[in-house]
C-alpha positions in Angstrom: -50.9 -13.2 37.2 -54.8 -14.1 36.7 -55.2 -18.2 35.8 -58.4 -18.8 33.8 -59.0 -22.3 34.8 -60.7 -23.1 38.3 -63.7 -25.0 36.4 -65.3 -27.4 39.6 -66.3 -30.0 37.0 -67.1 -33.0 38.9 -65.5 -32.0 42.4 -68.3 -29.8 42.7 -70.1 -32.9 43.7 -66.6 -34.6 45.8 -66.9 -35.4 49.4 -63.5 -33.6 50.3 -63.8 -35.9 53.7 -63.7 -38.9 51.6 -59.6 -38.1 51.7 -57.0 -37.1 54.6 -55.7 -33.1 54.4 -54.0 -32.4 52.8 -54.4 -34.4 49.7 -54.2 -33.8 45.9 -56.9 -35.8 44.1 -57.1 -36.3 40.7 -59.8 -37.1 38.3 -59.4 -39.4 35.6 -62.3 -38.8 33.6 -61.0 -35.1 33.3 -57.7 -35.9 32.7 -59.4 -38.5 29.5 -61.3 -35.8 28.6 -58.3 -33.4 28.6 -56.2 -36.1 26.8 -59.6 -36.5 24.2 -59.4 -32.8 22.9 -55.5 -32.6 22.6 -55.5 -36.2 20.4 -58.6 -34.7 18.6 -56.4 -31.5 17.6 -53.2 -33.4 17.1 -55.6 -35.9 14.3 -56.8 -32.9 12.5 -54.1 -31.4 12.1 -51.4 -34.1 11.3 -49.1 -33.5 14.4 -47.4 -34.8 17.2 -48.3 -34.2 20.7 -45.9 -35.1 24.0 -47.1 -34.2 27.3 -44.5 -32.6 29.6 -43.4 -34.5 32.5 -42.7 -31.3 34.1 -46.2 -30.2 34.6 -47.8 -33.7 35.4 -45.4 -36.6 36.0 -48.2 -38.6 38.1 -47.2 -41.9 36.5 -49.8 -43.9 37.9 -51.6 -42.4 35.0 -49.0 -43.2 32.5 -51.2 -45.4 30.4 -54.3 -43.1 30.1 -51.5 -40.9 28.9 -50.1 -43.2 26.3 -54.1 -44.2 24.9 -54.3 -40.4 23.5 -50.6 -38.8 22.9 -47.7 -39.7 20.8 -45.3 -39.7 23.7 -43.6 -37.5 26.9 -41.0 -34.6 26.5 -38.6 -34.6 29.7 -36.2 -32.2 31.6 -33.0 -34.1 32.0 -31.7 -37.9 33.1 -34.8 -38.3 36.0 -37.5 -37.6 33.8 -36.1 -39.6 31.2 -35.6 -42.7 33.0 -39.2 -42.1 34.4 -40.4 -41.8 30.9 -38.9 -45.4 30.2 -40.2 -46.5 32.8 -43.8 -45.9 32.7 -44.3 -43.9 29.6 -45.0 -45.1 26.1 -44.3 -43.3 22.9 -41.5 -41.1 22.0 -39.5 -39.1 24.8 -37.5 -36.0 23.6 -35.2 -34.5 26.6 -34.4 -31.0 27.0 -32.6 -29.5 29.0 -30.8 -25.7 29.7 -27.0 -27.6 30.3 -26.7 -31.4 30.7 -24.1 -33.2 32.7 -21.2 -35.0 31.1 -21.8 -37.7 33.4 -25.7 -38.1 32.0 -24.8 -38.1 28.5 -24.4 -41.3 27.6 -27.7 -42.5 29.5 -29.7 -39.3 28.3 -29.1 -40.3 24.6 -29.7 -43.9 24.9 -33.1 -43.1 26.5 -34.3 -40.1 24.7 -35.7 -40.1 20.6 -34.8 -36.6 20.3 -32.0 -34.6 22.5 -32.8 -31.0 22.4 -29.5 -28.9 23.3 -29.8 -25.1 24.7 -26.7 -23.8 22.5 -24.9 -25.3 20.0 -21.6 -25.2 22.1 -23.1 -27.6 24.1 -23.9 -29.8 21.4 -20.1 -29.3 19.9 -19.1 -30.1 23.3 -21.3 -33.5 23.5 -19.9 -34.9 19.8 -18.0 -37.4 20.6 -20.7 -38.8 23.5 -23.1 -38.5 20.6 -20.8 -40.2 17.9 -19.7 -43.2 20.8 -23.9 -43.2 21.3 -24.5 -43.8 17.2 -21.4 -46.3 17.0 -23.5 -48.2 19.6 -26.9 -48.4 17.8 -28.4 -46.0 20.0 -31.2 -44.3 18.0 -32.0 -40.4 18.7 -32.1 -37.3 16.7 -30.6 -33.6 17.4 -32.4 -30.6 18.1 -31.4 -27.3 19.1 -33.9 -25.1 21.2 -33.9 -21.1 20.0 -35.3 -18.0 21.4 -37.4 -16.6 19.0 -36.5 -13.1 20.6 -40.5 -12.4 20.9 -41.5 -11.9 24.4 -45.4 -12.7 25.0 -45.5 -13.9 28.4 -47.3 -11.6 31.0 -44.5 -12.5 34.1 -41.0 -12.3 33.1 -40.4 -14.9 35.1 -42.4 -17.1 33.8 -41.4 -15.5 29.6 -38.6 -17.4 27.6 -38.3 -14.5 25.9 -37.5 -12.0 28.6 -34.4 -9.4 28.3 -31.5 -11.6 28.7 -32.9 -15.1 29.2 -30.9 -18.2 29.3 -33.6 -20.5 27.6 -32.9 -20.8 23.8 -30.0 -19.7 21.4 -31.0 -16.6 20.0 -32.4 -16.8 16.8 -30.7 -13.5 15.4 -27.1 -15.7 16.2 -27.8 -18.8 14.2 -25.6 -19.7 11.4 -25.6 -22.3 9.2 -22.6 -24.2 10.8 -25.1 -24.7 14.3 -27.4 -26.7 12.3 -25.0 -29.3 11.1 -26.0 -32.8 12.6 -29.2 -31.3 13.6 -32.7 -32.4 12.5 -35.1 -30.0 14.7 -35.3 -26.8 16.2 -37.4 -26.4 19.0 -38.6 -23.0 21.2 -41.6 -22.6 23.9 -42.4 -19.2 24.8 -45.9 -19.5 26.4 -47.3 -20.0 29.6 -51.2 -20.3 29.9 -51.6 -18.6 27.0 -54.3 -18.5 23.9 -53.7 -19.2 20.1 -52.9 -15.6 19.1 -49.4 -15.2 21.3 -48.1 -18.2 19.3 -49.5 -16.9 15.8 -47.8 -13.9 16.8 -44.4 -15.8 17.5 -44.1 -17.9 14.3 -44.6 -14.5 12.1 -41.7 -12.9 14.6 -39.7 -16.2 14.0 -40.5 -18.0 11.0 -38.1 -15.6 8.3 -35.6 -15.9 10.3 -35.4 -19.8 10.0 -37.2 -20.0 6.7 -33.6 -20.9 4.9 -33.6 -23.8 6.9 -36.5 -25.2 6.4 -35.2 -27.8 3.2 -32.6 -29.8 6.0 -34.8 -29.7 9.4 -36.7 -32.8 9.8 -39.0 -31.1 12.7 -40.1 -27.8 14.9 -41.5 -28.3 18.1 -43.6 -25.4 19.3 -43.1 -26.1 23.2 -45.5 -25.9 25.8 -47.8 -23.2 27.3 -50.5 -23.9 25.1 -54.1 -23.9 26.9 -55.9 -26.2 24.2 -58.1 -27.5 26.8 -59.7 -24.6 28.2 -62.9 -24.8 27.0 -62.5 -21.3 25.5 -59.4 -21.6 23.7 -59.3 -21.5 19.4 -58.7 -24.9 18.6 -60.0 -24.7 15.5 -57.8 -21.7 14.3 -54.9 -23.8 16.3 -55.7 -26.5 14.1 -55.5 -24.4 10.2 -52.5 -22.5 11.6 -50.6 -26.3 12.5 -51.6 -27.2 9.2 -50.9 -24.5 7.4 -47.0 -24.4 8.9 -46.7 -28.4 8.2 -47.7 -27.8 4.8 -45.3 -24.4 4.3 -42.2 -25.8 6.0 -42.5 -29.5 5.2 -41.6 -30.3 8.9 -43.0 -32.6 11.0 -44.5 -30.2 13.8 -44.6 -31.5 17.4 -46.3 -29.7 20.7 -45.4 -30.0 24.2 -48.7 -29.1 26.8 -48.3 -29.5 30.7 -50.6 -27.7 32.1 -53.2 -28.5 29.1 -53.2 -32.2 29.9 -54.3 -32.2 33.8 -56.2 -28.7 33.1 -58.9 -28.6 36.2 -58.2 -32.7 36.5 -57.1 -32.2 40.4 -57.9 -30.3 43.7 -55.8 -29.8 46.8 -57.8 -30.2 49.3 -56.5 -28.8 53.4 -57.9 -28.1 56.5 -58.7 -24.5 58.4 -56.3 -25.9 62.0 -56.7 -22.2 63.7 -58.1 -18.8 63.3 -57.7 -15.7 65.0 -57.5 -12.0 64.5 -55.0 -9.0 63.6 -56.9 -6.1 62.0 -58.9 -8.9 59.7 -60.1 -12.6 59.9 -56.8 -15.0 59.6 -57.0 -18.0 59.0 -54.1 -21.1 59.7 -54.7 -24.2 57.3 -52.5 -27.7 56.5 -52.1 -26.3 53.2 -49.1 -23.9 52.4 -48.1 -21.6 49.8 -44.3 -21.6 50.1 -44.4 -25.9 50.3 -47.0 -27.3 48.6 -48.5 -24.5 46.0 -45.1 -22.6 44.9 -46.6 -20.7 41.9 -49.0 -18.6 43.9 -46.5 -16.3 45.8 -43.5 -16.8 42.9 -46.3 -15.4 40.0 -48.0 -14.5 41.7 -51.9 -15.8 41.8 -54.5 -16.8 43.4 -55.7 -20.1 43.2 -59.5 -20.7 43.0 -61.6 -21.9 45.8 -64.0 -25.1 45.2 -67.4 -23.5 46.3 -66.2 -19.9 47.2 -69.1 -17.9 47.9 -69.6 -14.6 46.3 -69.6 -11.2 48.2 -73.2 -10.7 47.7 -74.0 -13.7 50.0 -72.1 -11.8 52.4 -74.0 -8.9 54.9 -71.4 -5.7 54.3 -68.9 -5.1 57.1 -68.6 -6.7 59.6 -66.0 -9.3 60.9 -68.7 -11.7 59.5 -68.6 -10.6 56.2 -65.1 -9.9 55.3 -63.1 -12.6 53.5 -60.7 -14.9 55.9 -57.0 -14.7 54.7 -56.0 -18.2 54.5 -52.0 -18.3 55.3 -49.7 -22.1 55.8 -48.2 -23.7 58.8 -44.9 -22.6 57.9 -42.7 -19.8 59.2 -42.2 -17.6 56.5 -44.3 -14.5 56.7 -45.4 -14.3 53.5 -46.7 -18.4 53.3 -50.1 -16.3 52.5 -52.2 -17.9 49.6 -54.9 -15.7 49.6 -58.6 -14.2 51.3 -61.3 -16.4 50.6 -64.9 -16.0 51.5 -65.3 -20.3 52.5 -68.1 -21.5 51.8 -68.6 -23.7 55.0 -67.1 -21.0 56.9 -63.7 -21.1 58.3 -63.9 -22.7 62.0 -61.3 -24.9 63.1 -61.7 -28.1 61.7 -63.3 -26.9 58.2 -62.6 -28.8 54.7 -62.0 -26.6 51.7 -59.8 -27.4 48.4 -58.2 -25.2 45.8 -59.0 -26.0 42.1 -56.8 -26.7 39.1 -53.9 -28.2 41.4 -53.1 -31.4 39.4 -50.3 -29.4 37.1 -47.3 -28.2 38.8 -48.4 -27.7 42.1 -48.0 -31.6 42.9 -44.4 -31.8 41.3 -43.2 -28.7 42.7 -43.9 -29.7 46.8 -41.5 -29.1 49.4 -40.9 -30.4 52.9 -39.6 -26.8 54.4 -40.5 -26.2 58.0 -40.9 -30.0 58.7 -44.7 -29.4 56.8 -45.9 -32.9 55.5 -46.4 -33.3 51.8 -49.6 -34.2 51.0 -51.5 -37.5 49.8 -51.9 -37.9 46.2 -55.6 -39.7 45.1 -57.0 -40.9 42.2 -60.6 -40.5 41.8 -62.6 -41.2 38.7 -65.9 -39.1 38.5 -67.4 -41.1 36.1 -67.3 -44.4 38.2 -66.8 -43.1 41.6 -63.7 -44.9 42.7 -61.2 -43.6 45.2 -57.9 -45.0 45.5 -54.4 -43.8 47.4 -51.5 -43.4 44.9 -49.4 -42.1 47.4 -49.0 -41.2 50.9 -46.0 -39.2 52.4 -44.4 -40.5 56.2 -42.0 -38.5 58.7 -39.3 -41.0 57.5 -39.9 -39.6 53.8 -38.9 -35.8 55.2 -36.2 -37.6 57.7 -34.5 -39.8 55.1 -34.9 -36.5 52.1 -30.9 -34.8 53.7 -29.2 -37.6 55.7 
């Protein structure tokens, strides 16, 4: 999997010893700049646009958040209590199979509760009916799979052979949309306009008869409206055009979009030595603190990598250094980089685009500390330490 993003932006000019390693730092003017385009697209078009706790729950920037969007979509019971917590706006909670025992707190936190099948959702009646009784106010919607695979890893693909993520569209029946006032589906991941112009004229017969009764459609997530190359404009007649056509209101869901290129993750080379090419041992791993790159896989861009031609050819000297993690899995490998201050014990580097995912996915296998979280904003300079991660935080995690 190839990840268009990696744009330096203002860490190009970040002192990475300004932090400890390793340490996620996030920018805030990006991350308003991010928020900027996706309220800019959500005006023209006359939507609604939630940012996805899953990709970016870094609630210390909760209220930037709430200045531009319209709320948060959440995973389950956590995310929603988070989402009270810190969040303003609506919160619409999805998740694959909820827990009896969440139910009751799920719908009296959440605006709209998205169920996977409508089993589930006959099953949860009488929590929803004893939830209404009580003047809890939230709406139904039912996730689908549109059956219209895009994604370029089927791991990553809603849509993939035999997927567990949606109700397949090709099953609904009138009867599953009774008590229901949304439908919802998100098969993207990274992706461009066209893959989801594609989708709605693979889905949109098929849920056409419904369109009188639903109240809304949510489109999901996986849309990279911030990347500076995407078709926002065509994004922005399409949403239009739909709203207009299915009288809905139409509601999006970006992670990654909202901290696109807003954070680094910056490590530390701790050792090097040789077998066949340059290795390279750093404080930042793969398997625990940068999941995506061996599950995709990818590789992650390098803040000031140097290009080959800056190289001399052959060499030990001019071969790339393979940077590996701490950990004891063999394959804790992120990647061969050509540093650009070289790669001698000691040496600062950082990874771009690490504010999405990457921070929420963190592990402390092996014993390997998790790593700081910072807030920097470029535009005024300030530093400050959100968060910083103790051996009593990994000690305290299983007993």
């Amino acid at each position: 999997m190839e990840t268009r993003a990696g744009d330096p932006g203002a860490f190009a000019q970040f002192d990475l010893n300004r932090v400890d390693s390793p340490a996620f730092v996030v920018d805030a003017a990006k991350l308003r700049a991010n928020l900027a385009v996706l309220a800019d697209v959500r005006d023209r078009a006359g939507i609604k646009v939630l940012a996805a706790l899953k990709a970016f729950s870094m609630w210390k920037v909760a209220p930037i958040v709430g200045e531009y969007l319209d709320g948060v979509c959440t995973s389950g019971l956590w995310e929603a209590k988070l989402a009270a917590e810190h969040y303003s706006g609506e919160i619409a909670t999805y998740c694959a199979a909820y827990k009896a025992q969440d139910m009751a707190e799920i719908l009296q936190l959440s605006d709209h509760v998205i169920f996977n099948s409508p089993g589930q959702h006959a099953r949860f009646a009488g929590e929803i009916a004893s939830a209404q009784a009580a003047g809890d106010q939230f709406d139904i919607g039912l996730r689908i799979n549109p059956l219209h695979a895009e994604g370029e890893v089927p791991r990553y693909d809603p849509c993939a052979p035999h997927s567990r993520l949606g109700f397949p569209v090709d099953q609904l029946l009138p009867e599953h949309l009774e008590g229901v006032s949304g439908l919802h589906f998100h098969t993207l991941c990274e992706q461009d306009f066209e893959p989801l112009k594609r989708t709605w004229e693979a889905l949109e017969a098929r849920i056409a008869p419904y369109f009188g009764q639903l109240k809304w459609l949510n489109f999901g997530g996986g849309h990279h409206i911030t990347r500076a190359d995407y078709q926002r404009d065509d994004l922005v007649a399409f949403l239009r055009e739909v709203k207009a056509r299915t009288g809905c209101e139409i509601y999006l869901e970006p992670g990654e979009a909202v901290a696109l290129d807003a954070g680094i993750l910056v490590g530390t080379v701790l050792d090097t030595h040789w077998n066949g090419m340059q290795l390279g041992i750093t404080d930042i791993s793969a398997t625990c603190h940068m999941p995506d790159v061996i599950e995709a896989p990818y590789r992650p861009a390098m803040l000031g990598e140097l290009p080959i031609d800056e190289y001399e050819d052959g060499g030990e000297g001019g071969a790339p250094v393979r940077l590996g993690g701490p950990s004891c899995l063999a394959g804790d490998v992120i990647g061969d980089y050509r540093l650009p201050n070289g790669a001698e014990p000691g040496t600062r580097f950082a990874f771009l685009d690490q504010a999405h995912y990457s921070m929420v996915k963190t592990t402390t296998f092996n014993g390997v500390p998790l790593p700081s979280i910072w807030l920097w904003d470029s535009e005024s300079d300030r530093l400050e330490k959100v968060k910083g991660f103790t051996y009593e935080d990994f000690r305290d995690r299983l007993s």
